[in-house]
N, C-alpha and C positions, 0 to 999 in steps of 0.2 A: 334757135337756142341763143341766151345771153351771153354776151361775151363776157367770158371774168378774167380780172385781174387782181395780182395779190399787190396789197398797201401797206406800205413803213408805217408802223406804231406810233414812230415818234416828232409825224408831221405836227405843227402850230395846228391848232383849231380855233375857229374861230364860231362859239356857243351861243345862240341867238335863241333867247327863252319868249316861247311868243305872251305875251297877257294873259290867255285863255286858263293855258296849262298854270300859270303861277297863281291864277284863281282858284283852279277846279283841286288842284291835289296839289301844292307847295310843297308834301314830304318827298313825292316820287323826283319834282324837281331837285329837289335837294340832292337825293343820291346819287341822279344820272348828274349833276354836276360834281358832286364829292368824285366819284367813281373815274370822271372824263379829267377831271385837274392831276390824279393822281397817278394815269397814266399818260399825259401827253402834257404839253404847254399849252395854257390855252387864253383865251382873251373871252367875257363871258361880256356877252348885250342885253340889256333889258327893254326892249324899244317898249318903249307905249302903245304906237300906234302903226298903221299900215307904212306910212310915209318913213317913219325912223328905221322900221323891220326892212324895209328896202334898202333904205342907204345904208345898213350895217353890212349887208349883203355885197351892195355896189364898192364898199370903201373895205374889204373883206384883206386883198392882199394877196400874197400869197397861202395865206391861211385857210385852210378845209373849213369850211362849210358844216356846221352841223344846228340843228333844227330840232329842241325840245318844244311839243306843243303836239296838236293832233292832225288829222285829214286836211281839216283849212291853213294851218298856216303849211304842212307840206306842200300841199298847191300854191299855196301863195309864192313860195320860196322858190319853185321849179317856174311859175309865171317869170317872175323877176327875172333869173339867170337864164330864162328863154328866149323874152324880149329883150336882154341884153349880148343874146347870142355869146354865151358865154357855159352853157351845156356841154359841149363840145369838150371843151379842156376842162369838167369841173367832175369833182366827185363828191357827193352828197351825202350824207347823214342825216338820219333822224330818227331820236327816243319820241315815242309815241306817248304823251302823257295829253288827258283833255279826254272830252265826252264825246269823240267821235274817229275809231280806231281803226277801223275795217278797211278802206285802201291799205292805209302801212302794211296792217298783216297780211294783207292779202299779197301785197308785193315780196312779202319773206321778211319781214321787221319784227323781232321778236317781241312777244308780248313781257311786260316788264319791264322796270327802270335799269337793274342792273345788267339783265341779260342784254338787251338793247344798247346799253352803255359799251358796255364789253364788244359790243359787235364795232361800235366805230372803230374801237382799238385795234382791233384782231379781223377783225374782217378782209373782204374780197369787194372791187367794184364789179358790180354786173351792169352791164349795158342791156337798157331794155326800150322798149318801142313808146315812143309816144304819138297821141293823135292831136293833131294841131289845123285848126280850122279856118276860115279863111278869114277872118278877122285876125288871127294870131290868137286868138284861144286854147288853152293847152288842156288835152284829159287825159289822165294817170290811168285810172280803171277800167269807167266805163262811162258810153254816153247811153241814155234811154228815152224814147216817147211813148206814153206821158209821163211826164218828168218826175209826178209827185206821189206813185205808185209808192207803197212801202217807204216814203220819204218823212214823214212826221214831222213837226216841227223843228228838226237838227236841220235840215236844208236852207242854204245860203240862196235867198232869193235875189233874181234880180231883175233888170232890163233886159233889150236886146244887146246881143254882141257887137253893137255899135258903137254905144253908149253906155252911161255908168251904169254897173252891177253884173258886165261880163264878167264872167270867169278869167277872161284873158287879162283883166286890168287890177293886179293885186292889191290897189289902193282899197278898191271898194269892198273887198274882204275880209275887214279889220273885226274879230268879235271882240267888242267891249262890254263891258258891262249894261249898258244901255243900248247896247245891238243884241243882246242876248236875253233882257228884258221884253226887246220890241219884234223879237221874231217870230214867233209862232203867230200874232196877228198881222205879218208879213205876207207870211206864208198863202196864209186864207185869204189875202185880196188875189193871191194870184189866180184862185180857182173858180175865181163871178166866171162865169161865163162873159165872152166880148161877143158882141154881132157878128156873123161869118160874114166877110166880103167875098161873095161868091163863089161859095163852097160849104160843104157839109163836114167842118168837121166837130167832134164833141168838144163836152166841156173843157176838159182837160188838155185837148188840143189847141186852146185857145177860139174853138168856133160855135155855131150854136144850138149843137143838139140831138145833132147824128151821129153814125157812127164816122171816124177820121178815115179823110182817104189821102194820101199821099205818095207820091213818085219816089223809087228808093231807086238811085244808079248805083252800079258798084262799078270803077272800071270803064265806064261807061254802058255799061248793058245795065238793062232794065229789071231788076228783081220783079218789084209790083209797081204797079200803074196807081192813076187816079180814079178808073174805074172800080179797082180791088178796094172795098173797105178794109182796115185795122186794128187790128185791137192794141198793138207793143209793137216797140223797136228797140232795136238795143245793138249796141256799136264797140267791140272793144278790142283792142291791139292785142293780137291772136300771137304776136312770137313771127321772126322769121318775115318782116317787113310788109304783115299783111294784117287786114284787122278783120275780124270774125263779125260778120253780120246775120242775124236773126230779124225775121218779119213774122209776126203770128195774125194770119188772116185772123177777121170776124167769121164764126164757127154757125152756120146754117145746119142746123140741126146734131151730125156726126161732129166730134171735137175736129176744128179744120187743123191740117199741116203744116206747124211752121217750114216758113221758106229760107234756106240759109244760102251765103255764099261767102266768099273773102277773096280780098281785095286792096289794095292800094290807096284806093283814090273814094268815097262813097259822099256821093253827093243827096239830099232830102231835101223835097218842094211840096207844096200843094197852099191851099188855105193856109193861114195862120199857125203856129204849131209852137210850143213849148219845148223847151228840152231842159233834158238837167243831166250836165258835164260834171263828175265826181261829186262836190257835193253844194254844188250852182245851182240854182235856176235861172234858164235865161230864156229871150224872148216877150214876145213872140215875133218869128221870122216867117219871112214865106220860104227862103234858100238858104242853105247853107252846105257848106261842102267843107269835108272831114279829109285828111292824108298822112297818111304812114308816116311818122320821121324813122325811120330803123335804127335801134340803140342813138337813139339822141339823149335818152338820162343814164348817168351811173351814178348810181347810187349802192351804198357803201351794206353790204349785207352780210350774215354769217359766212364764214370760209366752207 
């Protein structure tokens, strides 16, 4: 369960409106700032871009943290003070305004500019789990393969967790006007098919044709092999320092058994594979390994 704690109304804030939100709905921006000025002291940022939205971040202060804008720039914002190991001592806020909502709400961020507002004021910090990967890539919700299941053109495409367009590296998640033009035909190169390097797995797994077969460790114990074809995987910080894993084998006639466990530590191998960390895509990797932070984010929610 999350650890809560109750927060002084009348700490500094410091209001960091990402681009996105000041595009998509300017009036919702407007009230969750009317709303947050006239109950607390605040300092308001307009960064432009990925690079400014950081260092407002980095050069913050003693000032709370608070994040008008939607699912990207919250990941973005939690990247930052992750890699700056700076999670730990921070507690977070964010009015959810912008075209892509469903982590915040799902985490308990109320829907709405004033309710939302009101919640940074009056709120509780709850400490909750995050999943941080071995490049230092961070996921709020949920990780899933293949990445672009129910993903539509809103999905932040990108590289491997290597290189640019991880999730982990909040520069390359800036939505501009001209990233938000150029995405949806982003999107669709991810899904050519590439050649399998010695292995069968689909398109969407990044191989060439069959059905995806991949090693899931939890813990180190072995969920499914390479021998088990898949259909989905899906990874997400379950509460209580363990994250909930789901396998749904490929179904040979009778619908097959998802296979679950939870765990710690979950490591994914095989052929080439895609994945998409909240609202990333990244890859393609043959390895990657996933680990519980337990309550590493507090973020600031209804009391």
């Amino acid at each position: 369960m999350a650890e809560v704690a109750t927060f002084a109304t009348s700490d500094h804030l410091l209001v960091v409106i990402d681009p996105v939100a000041r595009q998509t709905d300017g009036e919702s921006v407007r009230i969750a700032k009317d709303v947050l000025s006239a109950g607390a002291a605040t300092k308001v940022c307009l960064p432009d871009g990925p690079e400014e939205f950081a260092r407002a971040l980095q050069r913050r202060g003693s000032r709370r943290p608070v994040v008008i804008g939607d699912d990207r720039a919250l990941a973005r914002a939690v990247a930052v003070l992750h890699r700056q190991r700076e999670l730990a001592g921070c507690a977070l806020s964010v009015v959810p305004v912008g075209p892509l909502l469903g982590i915040a709400h799902a985490l308990g961020v109320p829907a709405g500019a004033v309710a939302a507002a009101r919640s940074v004021l009056d709120g509780a910090v709850r400490r909750l789990d995050l999943l941080v990967d071995d490049s230092d890539g961070v996921v709020l919700g949920a990780l899933s393969i293949p990445p672009l299941e129910g993903a539509g053109p809103d999905a932040v495409p990108g590289g491997g967790n290597d290189g640019p367009g991880s999730p982990s590296r909040p520069e390359d998640l800036a939505p501009t006007g001209t990233w938000l033009r150029s995405c949806h035909s982003l999107v669709r190169s991810l899904v050519v098919p590439r050649p399998a390097r010695g292995g069968g797995g689909g398109p969407a797994f990044g191989g060439g044709g069959g059905p995806a077969r991949l090693r899931v460790e939890v813990d180190g114990d072995t969920l499914v092999d390479l021998e088990q074809p898949v259909e989905a995987v899906s990874v997400t910080p379950g509460g209580a320092g363990a994250a909930a894993v789901e396998v749904r084998p490929v179904s040979v006639g009778a619908a097959a058994v998802p296979l679950r466990a939870a765990g710690r530590r979950v490591t994914i191998s095989g052929p080439d594979f895609r994945y998409r960390a909240d609202t990333a895509v990244s890859g393609p990797v043959r390895r990657r390994t996933w680990t519980v932070w337990e309550n590493a984010l507090g973020l600031v929610l209804p009391g």
